[in-house]
C-alpha atoms as one frame of an Amber mdcrd trajectory, in Angstrom:
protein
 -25.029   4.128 -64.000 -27.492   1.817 -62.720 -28.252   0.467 -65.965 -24.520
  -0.453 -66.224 -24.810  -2.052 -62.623 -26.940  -4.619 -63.854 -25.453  -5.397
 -67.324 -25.612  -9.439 -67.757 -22.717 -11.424 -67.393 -21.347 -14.151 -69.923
 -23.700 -16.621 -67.928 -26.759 -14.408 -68.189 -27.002 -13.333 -64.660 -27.118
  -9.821 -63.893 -23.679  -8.344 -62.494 -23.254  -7.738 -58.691 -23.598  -4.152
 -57.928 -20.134  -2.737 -57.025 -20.788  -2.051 -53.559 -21.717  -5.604 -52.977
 -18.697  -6.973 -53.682 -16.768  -4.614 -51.769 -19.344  -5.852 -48.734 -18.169
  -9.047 -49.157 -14.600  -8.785 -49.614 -14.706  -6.516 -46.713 -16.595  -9.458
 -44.646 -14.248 -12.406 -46.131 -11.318 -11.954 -43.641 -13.651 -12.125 -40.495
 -15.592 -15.540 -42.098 -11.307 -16.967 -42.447 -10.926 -15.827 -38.797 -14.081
 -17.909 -37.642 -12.923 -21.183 -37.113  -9.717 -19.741 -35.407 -12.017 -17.723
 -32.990 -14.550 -20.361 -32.555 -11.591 -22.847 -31.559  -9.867 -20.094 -29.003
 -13.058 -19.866 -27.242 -13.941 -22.922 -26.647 -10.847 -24.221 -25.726  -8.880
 -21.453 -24.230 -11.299 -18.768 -23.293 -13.748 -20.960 -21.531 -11.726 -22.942
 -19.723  -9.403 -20.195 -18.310 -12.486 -18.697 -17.423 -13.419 -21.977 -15.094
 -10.263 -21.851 -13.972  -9.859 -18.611 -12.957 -13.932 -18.998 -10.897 -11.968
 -21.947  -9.493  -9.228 -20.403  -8.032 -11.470 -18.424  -5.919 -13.141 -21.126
  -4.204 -14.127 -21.577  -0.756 -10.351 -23.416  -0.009 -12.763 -25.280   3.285
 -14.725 -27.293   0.131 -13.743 -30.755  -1.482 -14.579 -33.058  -4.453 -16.978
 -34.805  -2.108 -18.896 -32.114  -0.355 -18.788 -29.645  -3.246 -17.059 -25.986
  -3.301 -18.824 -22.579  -2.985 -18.016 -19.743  -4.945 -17.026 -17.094  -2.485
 -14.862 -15.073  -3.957 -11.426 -16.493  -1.368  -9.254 -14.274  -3.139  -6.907
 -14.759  -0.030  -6.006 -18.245  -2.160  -3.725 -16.456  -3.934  -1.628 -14.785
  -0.991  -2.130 -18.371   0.552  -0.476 -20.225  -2.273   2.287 -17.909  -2.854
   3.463 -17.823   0.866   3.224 -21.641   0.696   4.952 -22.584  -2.424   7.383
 -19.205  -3.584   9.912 -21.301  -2.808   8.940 -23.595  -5.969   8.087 -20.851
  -8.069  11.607 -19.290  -7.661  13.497 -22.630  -8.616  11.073 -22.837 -11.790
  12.328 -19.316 -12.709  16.016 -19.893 -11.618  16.035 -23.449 -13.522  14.782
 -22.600 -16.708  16.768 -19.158 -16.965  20.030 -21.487 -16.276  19.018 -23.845
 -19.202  18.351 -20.772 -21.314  21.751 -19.718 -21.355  23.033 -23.039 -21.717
  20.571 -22.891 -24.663  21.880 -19.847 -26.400  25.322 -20.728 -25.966  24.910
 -23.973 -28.148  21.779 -23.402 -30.054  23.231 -19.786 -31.418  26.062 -21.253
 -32.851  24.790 -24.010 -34.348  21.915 -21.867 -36.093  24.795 -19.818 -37.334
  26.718 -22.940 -38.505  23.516 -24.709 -39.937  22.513 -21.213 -41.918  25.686
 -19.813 -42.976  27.974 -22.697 -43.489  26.408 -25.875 -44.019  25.855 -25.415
 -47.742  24.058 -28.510 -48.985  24.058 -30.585 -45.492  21.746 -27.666 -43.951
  18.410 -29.727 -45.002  20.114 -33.106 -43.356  21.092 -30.990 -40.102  17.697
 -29.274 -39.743  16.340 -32.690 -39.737  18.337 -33.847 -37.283  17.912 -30.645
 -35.385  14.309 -31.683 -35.110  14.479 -35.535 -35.073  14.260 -35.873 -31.108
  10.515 -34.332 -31.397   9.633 -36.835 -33.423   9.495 -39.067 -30.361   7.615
 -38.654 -27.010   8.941 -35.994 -24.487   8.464 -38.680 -21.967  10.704 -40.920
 -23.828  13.104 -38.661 -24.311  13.347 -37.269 -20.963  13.796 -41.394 -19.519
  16.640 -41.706 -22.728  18.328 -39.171 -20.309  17.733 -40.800 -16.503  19.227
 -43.862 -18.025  22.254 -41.877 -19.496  22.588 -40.257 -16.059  21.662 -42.802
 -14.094  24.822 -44.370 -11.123  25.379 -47.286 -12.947  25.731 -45.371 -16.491
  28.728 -45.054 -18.140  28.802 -40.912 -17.809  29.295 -41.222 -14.292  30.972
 -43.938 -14.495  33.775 -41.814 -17.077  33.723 -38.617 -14.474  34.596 -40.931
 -11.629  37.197 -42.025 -13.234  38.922 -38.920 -14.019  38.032 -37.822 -10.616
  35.593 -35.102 -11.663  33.387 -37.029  -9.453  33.833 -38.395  -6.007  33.198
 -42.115  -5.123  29.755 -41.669  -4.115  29.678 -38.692  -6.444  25.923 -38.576
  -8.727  24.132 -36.693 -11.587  20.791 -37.685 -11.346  18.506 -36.635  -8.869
  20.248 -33.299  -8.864  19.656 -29.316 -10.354  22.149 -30.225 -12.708  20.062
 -33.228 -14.399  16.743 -31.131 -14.414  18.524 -27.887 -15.880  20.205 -30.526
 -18.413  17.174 -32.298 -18.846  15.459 -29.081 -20.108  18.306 -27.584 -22.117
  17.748 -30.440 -24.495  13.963 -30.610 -24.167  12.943 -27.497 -25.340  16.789
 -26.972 -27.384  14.850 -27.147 -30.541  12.082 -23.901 -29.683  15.744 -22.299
 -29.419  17.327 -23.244 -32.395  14.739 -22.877 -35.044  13.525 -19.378 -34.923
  17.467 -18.085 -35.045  18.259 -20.611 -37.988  15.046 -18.322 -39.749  16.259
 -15.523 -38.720  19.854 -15.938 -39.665  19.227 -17.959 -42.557  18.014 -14.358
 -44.034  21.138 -12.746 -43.293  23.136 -11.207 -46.289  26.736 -12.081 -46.601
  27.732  -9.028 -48.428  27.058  -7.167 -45.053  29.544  -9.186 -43.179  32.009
  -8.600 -46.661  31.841  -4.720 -46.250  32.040  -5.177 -42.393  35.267  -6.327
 -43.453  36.565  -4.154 -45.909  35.801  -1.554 -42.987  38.487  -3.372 -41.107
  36.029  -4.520 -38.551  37.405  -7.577 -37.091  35.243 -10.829 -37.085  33.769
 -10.042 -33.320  33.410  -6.341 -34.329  31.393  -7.942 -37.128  29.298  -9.886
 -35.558  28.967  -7.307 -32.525  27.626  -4.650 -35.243  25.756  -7.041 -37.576
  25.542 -10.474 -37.516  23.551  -9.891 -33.633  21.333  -7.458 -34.237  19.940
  -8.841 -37.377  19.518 -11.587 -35.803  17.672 -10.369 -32.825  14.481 -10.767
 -34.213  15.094 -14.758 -33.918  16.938 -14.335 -30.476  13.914 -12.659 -28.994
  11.495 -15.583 -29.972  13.215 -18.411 -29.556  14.088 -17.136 -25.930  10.437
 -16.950 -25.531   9.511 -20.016 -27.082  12.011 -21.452 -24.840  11.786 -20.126
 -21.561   8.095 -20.187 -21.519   7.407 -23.724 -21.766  10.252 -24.522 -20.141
   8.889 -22.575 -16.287   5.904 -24.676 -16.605   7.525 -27.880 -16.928   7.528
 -30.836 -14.668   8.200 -33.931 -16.411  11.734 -32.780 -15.843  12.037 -32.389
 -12.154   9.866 -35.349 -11.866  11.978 -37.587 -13.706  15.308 -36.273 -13.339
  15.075 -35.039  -9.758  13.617 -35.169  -6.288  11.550 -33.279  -4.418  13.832
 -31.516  -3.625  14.031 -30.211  -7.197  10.179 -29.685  -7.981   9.003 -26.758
  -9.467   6.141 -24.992  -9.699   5.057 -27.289 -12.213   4.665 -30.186  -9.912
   2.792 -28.681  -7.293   0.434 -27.661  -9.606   0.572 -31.381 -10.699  -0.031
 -32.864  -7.471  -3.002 -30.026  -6.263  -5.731 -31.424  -9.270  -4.458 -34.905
  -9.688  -3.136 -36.022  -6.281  -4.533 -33.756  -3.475  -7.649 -32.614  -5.607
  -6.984 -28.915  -4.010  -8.407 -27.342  -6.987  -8.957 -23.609  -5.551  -4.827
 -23.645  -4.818  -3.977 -25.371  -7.861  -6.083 -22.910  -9.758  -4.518 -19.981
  -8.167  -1.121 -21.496  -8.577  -1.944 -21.331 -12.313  -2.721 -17.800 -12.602
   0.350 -16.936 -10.435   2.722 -18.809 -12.794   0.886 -17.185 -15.960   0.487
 -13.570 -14.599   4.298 -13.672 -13.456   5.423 -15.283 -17.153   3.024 -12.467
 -18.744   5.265 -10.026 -16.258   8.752 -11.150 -17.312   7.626 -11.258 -21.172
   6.498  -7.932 -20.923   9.368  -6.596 -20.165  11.747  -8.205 -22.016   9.773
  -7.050 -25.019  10.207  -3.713 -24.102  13.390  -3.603 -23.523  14.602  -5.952
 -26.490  12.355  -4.704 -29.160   9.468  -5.878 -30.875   9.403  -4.198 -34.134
   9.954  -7.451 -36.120   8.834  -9.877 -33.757   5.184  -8.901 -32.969
């Protein structure tokens, strides 16, 4: 056997032993998951690391005079009896803009997937097109469209669903609207993938059952398609919570989120202990909420 181990190869060498090469092919997937892990660290692990030291702070310290590290864990009480109120609207907001997102984005996944037949490729571009340009852009595209003088308020005045001195922007409804169509596309391409897989035989014997065509999709065309529903929600609703370009632009302060504050604590007020703990807040509630609306919709084909 070990004479066989080391029989030459066609290029004279001498042939790995056996168990070699099953060390190595054993070690190759953790040399392809290097870079990945070297990049995570540096760039996620480390710096949520500073910023969670950061959110515990003396609160008493500044930019100019320094801060201490002593442990203020009351930072976090502090900030969440100071700002809940912002924290609620970011959850209320972007849950409102989620269902608005379902109820358009679902269908037209459906209708891109199922029925578009050789448009699809044409309407997947154009579902992505608006991320081809700036979210910043975008989001001004839509205080212009809203703005007094526009011609949308201009057309609800008209047909009095307006008053006189009736307004869109600078209201909830221009932020919710504002991120409905921002993050739309997060929506609307994991349920095209998911429902671009669906079978149309299935909904064929649904129907020689005799189910009708909302007992069909009740029974089959939703649940195969959860596995889309459950991560586009997330890929919606997450980003969406931590938004502020939105209420900045499209709002007042009136309308801030969580978002802003945040915003305003490092860039404006240079409160870094309360932005810091504002952070963690938003990201332990969001870990919170995804939790369990994992649990309770399923993960087998989304994690």
């Amino acid at each position: 056997m070990s004479a066989l181990a080391h029989v030459p190869t066609s290029s004279g060498q001498p042939a790995a032993p056996p168990g070699a090469r099953r060390g190595r092919s054993r070690l190759l997937p953790y040399l392809l998951l290097l870079p990945g892990a070297a990049w995570l660290l540096v760039f996620f692990v480390l710096p949520l690391l500073q910023l969670a030291a950061a959110s515990l702070y003396d609160p008493s310290g500044s930019i100019s005079t320094g801060y201490a590290m002593t442990w203020a864990f009351g930072n976090y009480p502090d900030a969440l009896q100071q700002y809940w109120p912002q924290l609620a609207r970011s959850f209320g907001y972007s849950a409102i803009a989620l269902v608005l997102a379902l109820l358009m984005g679902y269908p037209l996944a459906y209708g891109i997937a199922q029925k578009a037949g050789r448009w699809k490729n044409l309407l997947l571009v154009a579902v992505v097109a608006p991320m081809f340009t700036s979210f910043l852009v975008r989001t001004l595209a839509w205080k212009t469209i809203l703005s007094d003088n526009g011609w949308v308020v201009g057309l609800l005045r008209d047909v009095h669903l307006l008053g006189a001195d009736g307004r869109l922007l600078a209201t909830p409804f221009a932020v919710v609207l504002g991120l409905t169509y921002n993050f739309l596309p997060f929506l609307v391409l994991p349920l095209y993938a998911s429902l671009e897989r669906l079978d149309p035989r299935l909904l064929e014997a649904a129907s020689d059952l005799y189910a009708s065509p909302l007992r069909a999709f009740q029974k089959v065309t939703l649940p195969l398609s959860m596995p889309g529903v459950i991560a586009g929600t997330l890929l919606f609703f997450i980003p969406a919570t931590g938004d502020y370009i939105n209420a900045e632009l499209l709002g007042t302060p009136n309308e801030y989120m969580i978002g802003n504050v945040i915003d305003s604590a490092f860039l404006v007020r240079l409160d870094y202990p309360q932005g810091a703990a504002l952070s963690f807040l938003l990201m332990a509630a969001i870990l919170a909420i995804v939790f369990v609306y994992l649990r309770k919709a399923g993960t087998e084909e989304v994690l």
